[in-house]
N, CA, C and O atoms as a CHARMM CRD file, in Angstrom:
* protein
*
  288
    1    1 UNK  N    -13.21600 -16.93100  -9.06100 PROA 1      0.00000
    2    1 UNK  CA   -12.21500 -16.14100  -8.36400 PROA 1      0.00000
    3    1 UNK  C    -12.89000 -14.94000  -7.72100 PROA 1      0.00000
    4    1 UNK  O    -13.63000 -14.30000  -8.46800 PROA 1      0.00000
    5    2 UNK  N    -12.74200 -14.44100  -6.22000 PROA 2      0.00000
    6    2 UNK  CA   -13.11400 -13.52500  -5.95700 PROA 2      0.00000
    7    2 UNK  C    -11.90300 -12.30200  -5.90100 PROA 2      0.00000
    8    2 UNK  O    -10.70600 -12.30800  -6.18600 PROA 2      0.00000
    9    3 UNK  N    -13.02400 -11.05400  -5.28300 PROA 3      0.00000
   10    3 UNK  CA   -12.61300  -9.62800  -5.86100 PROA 3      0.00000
   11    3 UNK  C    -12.62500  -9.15700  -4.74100 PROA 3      0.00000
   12    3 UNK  O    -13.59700  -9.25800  -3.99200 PROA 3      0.00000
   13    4 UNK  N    -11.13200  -8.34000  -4.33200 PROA 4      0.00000
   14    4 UNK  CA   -11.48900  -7.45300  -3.37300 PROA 4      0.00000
   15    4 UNK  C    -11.06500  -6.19100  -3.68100 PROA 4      0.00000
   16    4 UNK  O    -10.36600  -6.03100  -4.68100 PROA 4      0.00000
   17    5 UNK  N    -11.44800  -5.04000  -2.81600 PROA 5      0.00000
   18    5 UNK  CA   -10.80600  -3.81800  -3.39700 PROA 5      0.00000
   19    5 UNK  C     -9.69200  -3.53400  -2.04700 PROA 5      0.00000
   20    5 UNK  O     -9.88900  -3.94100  -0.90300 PROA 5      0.00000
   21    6 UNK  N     -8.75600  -2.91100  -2.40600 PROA 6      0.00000
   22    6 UNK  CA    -7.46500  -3.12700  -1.32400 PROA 6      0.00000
   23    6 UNK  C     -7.62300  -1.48100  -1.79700 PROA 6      0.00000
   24    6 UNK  O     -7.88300  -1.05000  -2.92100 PROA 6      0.00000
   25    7 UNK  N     -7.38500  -0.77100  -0.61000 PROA 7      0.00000
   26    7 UNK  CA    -6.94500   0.62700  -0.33300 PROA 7      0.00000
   27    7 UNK  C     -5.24100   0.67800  -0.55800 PROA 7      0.00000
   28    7 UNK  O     -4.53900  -0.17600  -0.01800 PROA 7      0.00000
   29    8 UNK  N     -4.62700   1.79800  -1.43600 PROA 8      0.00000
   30    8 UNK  CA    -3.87000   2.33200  -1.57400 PROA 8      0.00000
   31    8 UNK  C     -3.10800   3.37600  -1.75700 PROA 8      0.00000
   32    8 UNK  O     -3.61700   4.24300  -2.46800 PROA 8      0.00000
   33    9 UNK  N     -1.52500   3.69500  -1.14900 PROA 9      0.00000
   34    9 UNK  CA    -1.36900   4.95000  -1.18300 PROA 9      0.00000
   35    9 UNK  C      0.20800   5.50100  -2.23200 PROA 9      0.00000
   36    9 UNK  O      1.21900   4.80500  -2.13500 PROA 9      0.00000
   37   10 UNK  N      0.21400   6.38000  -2.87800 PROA 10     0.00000
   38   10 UNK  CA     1.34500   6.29800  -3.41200 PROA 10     0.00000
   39   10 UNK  C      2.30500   7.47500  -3.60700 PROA 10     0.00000
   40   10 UNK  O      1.78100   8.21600  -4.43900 PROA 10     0.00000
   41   11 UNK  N      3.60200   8.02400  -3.16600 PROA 11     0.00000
   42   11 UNK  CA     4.01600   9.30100  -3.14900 PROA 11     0.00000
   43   11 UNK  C      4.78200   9.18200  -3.58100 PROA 11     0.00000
   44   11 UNK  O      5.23500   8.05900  -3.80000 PROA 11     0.00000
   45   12 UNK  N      5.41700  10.39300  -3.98400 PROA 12     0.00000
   46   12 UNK  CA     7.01900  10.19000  -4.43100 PROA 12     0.00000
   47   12 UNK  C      8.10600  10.96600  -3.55900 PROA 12     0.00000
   48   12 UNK  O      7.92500  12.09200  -3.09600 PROA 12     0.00000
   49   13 UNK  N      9.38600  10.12000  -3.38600 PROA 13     0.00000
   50   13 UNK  CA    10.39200   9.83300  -2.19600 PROA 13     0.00000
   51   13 UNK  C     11.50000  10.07600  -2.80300 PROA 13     0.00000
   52   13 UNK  O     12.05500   9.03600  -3.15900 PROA 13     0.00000
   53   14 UNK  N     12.28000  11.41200  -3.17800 PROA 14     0.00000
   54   14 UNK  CA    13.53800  10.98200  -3.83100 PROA 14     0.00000
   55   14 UNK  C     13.46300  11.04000  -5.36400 PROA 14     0.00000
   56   14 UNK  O     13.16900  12.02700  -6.03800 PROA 14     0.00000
   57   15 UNK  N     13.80600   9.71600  -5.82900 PROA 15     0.00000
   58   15 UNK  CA    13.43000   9.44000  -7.15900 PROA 15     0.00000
   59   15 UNK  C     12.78600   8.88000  -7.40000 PROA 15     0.00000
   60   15 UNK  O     12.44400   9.03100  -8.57300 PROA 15     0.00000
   61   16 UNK  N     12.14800   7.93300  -6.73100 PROA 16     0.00000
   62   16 UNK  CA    11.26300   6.81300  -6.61100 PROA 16     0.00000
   63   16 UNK  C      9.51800   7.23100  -6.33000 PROA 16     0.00000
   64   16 UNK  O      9.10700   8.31000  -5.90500 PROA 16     0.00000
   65   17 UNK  N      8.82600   6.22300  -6.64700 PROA 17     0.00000
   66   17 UNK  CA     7.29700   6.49100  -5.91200 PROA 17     0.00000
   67   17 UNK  C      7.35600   5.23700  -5.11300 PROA 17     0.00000
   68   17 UNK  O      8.04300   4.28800  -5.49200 PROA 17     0.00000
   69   18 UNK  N      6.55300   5.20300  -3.86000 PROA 18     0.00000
   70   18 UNK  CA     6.66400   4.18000  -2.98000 PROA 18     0.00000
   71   18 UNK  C      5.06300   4.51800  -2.63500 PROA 18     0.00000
   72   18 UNK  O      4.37200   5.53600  -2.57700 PROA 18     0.00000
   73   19 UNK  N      4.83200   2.81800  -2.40400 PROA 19     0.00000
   74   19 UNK  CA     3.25300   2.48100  -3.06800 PROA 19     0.00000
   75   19 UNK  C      2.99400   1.63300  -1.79000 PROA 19     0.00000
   76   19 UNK  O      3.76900   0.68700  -1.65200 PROA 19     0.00000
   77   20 UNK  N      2.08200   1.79300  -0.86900 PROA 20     0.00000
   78   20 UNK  CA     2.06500   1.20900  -0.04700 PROA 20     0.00000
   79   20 UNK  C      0.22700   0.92800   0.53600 PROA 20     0.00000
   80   20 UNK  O     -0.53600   1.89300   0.52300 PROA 20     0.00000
   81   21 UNK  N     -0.19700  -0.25700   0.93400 PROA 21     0.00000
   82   21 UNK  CA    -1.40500  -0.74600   0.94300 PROA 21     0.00000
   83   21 UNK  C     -1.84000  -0.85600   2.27200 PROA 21     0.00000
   84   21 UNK  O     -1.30400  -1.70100   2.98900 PROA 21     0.00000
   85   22 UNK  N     -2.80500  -0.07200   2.75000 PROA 22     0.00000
   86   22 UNK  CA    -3.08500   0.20100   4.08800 PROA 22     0.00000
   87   22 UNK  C     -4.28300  -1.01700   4.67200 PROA 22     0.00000
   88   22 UNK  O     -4.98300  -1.04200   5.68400 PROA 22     0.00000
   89   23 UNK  N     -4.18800  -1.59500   3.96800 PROA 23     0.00000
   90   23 UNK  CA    -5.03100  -2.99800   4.33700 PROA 23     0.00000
   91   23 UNK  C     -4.30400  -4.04900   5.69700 PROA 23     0.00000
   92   23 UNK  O     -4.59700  -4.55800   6.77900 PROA 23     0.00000
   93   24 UNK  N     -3.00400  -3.88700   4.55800 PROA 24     0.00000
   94   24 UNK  CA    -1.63300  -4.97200   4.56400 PROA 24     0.00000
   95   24 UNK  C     -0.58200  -4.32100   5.71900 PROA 24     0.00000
   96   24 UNK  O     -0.09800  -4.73400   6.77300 PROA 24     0.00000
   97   25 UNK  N     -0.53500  -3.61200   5.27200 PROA 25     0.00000
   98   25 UNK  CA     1.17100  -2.36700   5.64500 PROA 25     0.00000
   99   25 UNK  C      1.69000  -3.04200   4.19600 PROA 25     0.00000
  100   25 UNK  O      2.41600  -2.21900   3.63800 PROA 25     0.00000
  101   26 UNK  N      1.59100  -3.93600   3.62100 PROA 26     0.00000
  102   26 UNK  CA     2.27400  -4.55300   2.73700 PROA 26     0.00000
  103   26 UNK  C      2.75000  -3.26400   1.80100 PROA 26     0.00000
  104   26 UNK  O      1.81400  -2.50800   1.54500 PROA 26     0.00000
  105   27 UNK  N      4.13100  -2.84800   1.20300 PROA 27     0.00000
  106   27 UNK  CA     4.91000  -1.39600   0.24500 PROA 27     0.00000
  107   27 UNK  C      5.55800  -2.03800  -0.49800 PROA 27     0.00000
  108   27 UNK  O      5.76300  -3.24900  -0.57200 PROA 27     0.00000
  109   28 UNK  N      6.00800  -0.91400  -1.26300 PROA 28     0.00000
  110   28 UNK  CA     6.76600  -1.52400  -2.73400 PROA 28     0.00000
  111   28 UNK  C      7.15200  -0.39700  -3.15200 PROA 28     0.00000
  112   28 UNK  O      6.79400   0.57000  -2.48000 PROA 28     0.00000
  113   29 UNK  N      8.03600  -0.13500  -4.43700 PROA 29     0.00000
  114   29 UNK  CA     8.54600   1.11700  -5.11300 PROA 29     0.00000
  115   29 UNK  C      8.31200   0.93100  -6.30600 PROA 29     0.00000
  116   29 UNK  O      7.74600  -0.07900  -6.72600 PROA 29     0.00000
  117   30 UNK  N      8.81000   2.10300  -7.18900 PROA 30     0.00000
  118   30 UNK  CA     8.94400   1.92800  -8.45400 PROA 30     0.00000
  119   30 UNK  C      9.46700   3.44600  -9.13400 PROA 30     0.00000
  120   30 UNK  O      9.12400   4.40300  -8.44000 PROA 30     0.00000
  121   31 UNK  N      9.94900   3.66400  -9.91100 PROA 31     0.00000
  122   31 UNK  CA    10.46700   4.62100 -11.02100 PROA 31     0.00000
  123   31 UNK  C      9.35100   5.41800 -11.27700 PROA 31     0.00000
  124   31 UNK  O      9.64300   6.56800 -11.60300 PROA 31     0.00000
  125   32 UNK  N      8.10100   5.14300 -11.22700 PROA 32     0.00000
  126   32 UNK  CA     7.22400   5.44700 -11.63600 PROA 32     0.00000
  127   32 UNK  C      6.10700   5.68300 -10.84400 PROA 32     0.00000
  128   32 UNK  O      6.29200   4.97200  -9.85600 PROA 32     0.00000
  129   33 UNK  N      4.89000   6.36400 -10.68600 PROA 33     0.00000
  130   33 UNK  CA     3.59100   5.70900  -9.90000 PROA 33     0.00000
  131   33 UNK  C      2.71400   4.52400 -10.26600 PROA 33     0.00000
  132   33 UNK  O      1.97700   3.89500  -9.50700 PROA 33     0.00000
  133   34 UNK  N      3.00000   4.25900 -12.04600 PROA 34     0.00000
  134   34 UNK  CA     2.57300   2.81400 -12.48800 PROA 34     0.00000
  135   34 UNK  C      3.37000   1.66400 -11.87700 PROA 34     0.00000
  136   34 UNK  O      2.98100   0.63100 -11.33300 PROA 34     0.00000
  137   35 UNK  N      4.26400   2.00600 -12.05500 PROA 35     0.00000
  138   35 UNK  CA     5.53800   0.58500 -11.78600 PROA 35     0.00000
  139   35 UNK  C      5.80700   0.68800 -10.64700 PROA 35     0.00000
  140   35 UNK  O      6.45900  -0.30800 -10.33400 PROA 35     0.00000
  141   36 UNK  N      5.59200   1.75500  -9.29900 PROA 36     0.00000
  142   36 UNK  CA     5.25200   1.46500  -8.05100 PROA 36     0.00000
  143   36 UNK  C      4.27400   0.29400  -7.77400 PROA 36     0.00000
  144   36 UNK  O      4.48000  -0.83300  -7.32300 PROA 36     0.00000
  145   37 UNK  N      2.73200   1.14700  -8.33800 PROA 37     0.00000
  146   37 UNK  CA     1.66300   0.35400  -8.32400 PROA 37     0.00000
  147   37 UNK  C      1.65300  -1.57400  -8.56200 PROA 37     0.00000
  148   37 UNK  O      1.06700  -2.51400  -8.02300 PROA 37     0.00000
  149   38 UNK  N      2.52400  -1.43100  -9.52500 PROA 38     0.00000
  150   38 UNK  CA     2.60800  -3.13900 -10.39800 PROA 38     0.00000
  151   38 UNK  C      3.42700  -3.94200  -9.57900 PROA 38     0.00000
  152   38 UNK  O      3.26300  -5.13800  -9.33700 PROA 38     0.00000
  153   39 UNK  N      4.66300  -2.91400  -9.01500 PROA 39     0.00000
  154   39 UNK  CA     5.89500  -3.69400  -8.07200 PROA 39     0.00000
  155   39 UNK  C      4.98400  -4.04700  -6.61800 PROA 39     0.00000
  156   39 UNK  O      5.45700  -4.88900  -5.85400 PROA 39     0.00000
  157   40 UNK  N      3.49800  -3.28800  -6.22500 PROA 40     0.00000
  158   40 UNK  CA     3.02300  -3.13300  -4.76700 PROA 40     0.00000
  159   40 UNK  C      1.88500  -4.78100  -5.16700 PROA 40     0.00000
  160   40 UNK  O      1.59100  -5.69900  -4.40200 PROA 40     0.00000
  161   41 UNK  N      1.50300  -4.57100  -6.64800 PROA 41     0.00000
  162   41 UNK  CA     0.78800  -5.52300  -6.94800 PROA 41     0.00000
  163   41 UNK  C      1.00800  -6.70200  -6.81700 PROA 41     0.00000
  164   41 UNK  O      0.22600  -7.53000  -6.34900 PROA 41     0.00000
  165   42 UNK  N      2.53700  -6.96700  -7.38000 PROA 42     0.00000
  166   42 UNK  CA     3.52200  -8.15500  -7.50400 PROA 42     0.00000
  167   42 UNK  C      3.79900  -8.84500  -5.67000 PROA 42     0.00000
  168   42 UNK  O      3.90600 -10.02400  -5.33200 PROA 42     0.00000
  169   43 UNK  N      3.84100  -7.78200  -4.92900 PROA 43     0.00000
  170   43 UNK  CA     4.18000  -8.02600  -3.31700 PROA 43     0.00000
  171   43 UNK  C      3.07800  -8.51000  -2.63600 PROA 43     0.00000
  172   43 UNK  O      3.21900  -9.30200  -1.70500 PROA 43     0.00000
  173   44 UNK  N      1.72400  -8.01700  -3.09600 PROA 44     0.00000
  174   44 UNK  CA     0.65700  -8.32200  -2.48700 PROA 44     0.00000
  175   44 UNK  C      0.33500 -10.06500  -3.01100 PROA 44     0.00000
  176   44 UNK  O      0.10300 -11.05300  -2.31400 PROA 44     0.00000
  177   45 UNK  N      0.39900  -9.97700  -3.92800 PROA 45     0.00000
  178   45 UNK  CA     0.41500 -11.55100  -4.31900 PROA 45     0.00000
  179   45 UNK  C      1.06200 -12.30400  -3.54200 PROA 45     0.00000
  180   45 UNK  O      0.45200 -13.07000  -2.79500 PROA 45     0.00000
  181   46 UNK  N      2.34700 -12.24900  -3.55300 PROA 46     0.00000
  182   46 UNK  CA     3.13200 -13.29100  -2.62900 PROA 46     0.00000
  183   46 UNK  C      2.61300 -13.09400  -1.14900 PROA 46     0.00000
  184   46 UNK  O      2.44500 -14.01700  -0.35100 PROA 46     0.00000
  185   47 UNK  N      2.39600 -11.82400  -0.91300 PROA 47     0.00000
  186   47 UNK  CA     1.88400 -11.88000   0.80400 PROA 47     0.00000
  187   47 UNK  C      0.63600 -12.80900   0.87200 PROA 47     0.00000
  188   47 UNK  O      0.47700 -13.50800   1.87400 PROA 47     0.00000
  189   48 UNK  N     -0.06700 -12.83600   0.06000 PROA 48     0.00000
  190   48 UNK  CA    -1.62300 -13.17200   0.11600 PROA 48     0.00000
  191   48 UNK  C     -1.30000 -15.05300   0.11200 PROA 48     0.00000
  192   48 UNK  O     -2.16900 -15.84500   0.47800 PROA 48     0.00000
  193   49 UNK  N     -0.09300 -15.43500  -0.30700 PROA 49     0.00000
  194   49 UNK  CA     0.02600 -17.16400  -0.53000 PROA 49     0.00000
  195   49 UNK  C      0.43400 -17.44100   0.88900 PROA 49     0.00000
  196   49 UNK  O      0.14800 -18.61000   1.14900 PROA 49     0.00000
  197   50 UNK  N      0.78600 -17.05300   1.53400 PROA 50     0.00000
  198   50 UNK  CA     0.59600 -16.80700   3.25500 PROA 50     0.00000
  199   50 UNK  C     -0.41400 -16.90900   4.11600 PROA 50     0.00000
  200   50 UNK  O     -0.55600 -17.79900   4.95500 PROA 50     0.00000
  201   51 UNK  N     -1.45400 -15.56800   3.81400 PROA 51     0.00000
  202   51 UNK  CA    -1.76800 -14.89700   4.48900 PROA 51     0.00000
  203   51 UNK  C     -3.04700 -15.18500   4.16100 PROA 51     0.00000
  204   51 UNK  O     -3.00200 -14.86900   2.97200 PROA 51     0.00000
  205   52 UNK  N     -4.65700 -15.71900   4.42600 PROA 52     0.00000
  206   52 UNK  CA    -5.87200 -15.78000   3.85200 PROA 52     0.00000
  207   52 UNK  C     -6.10400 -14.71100   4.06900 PROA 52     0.00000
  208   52 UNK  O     -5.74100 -14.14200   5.09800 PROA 52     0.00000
  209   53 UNK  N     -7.03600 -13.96600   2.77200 PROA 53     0.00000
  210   53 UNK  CA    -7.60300 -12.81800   2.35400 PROA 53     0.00000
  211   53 UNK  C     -8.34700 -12.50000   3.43700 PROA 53     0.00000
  212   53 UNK  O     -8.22700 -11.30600   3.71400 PROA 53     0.00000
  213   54 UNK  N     -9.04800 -13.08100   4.14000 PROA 54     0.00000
  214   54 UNK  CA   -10.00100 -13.11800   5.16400 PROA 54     0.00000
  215   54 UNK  C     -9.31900 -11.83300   6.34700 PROA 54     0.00000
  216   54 UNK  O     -9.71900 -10.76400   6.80900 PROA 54     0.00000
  217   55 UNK  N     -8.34400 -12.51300   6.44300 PROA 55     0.00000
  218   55 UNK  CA    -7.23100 -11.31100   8.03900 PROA 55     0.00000
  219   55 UNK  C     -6.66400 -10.48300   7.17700 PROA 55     0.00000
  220   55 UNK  O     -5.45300 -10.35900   7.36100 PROA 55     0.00000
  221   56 UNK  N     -7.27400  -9.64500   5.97500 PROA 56     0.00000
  222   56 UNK  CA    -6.97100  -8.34900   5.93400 PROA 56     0.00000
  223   56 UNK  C     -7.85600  -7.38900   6.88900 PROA 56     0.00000
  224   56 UNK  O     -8.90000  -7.77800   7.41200 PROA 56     0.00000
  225   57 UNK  N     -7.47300  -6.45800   7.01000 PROA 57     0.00000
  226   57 UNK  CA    -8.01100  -5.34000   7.85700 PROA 57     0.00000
  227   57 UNK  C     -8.51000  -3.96700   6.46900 PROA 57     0.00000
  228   57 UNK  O     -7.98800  -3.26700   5.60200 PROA 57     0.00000
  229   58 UNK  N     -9.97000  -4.30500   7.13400 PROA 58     0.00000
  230   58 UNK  CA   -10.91900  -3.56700   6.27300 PROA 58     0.00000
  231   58 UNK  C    -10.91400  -1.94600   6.22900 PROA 58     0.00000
  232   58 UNK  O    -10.99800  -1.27300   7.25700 PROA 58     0.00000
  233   59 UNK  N    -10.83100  -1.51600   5.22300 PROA 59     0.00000
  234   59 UNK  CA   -10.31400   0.33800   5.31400 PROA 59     0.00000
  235   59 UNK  C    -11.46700   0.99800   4.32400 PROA 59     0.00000
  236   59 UNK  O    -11.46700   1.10400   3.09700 PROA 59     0.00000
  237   60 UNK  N    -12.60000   1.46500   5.46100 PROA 60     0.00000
  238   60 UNK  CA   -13.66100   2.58800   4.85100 PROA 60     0.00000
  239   60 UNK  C    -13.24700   3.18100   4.13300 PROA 60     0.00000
  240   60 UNK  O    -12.93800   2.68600   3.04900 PROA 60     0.00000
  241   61 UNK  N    -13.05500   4.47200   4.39300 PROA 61     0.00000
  242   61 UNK  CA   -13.05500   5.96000   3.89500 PROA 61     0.00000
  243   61 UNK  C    -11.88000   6.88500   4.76900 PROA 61     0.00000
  244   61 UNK  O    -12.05300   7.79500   5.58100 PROA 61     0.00000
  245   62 UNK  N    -10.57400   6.23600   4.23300 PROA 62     0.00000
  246   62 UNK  CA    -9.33100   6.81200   4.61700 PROA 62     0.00000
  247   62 UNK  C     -9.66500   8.55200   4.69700 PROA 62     0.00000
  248   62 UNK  O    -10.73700   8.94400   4.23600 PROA 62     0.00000
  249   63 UNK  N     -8.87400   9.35900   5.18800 PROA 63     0.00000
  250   63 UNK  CA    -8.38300  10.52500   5.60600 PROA 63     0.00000
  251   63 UNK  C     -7.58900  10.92400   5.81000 PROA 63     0.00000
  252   63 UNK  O     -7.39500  10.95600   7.02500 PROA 63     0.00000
  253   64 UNK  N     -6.61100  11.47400   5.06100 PROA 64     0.00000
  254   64 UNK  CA    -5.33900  11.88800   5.15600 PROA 64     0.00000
  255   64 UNK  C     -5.04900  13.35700   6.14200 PROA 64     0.00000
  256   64 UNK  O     -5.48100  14.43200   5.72900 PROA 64     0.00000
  257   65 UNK  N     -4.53400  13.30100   7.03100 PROA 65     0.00000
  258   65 UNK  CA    -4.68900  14.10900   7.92900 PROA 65     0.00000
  259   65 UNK  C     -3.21700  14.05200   8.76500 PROA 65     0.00000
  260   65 UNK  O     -2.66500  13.18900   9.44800 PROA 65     0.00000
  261   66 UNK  N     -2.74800  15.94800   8.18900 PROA 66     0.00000
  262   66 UNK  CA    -2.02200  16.21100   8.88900 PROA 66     0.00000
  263   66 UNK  C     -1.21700  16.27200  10.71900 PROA 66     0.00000
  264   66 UNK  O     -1.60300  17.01700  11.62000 PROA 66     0.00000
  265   67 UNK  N     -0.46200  15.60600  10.77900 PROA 67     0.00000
  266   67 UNK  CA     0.12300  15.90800  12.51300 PROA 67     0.00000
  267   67 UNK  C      1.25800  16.58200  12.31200 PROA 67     0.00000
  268   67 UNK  O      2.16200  16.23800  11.55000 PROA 67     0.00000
  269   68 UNK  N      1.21600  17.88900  13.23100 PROA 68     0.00000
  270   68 UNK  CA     2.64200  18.13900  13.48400 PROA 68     0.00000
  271   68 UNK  C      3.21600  17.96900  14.51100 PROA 68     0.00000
  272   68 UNK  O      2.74100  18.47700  15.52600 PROA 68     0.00000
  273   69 UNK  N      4.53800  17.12600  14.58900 PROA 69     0.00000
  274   69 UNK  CA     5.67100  16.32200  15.62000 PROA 69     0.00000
  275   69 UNK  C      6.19500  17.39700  15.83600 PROA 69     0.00000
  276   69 UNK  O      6.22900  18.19900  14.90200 PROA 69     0.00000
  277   70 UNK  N      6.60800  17.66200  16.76000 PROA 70     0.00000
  278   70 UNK  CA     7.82000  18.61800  17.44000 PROA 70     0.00000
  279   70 UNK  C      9.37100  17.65200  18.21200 PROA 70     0.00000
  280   70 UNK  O      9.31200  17.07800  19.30000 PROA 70     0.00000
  281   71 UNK  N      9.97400  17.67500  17.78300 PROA 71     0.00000
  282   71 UNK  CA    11.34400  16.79900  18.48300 PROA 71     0.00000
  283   71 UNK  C     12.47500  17.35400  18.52400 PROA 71     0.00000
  284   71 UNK  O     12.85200  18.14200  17.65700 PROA 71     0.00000
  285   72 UNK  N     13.14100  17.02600  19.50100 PROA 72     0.00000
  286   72 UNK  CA    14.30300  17.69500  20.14900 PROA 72     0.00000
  287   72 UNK  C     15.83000  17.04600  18.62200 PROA 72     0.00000
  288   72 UNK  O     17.00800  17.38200  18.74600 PROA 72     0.00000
């Protein structure tokens, strides 16, 4: 079985943490930042019986970096 490492991001929204994989766009939630994580885990699986591992989109060394929007 091979191994990949999948980039991920996880915040909290409300009440919830929402867990989302910048490989994929593939997201998920959870009560928790664990049970985000496990619910984002559980999603990526089923995407992946689709999808060959191969056409993920490869993510260096993310950077989280502020924009500020201005809108009417």
């Amino acid at each position: 079985m091979r191994k990949i490492t999948l980039k991920n991001i996880v915040w909290k929204e409300g009440k919830h943490y929402v867990s989302w994989n910048l490989n994929t766009g593939v997201s998920s939630f959870g009560d928790s930042k664990k049970e985000a994580l496990s619910s984002l885990q559980e999603a990526l699986e089923l995407y992946f019986e689709d999808v060959p591992i191969s056409k993920i989109n490869k993510v260096e060394n993310p950077d989280l970096i502020p924009l500020v929007f201005k809108y009417a």
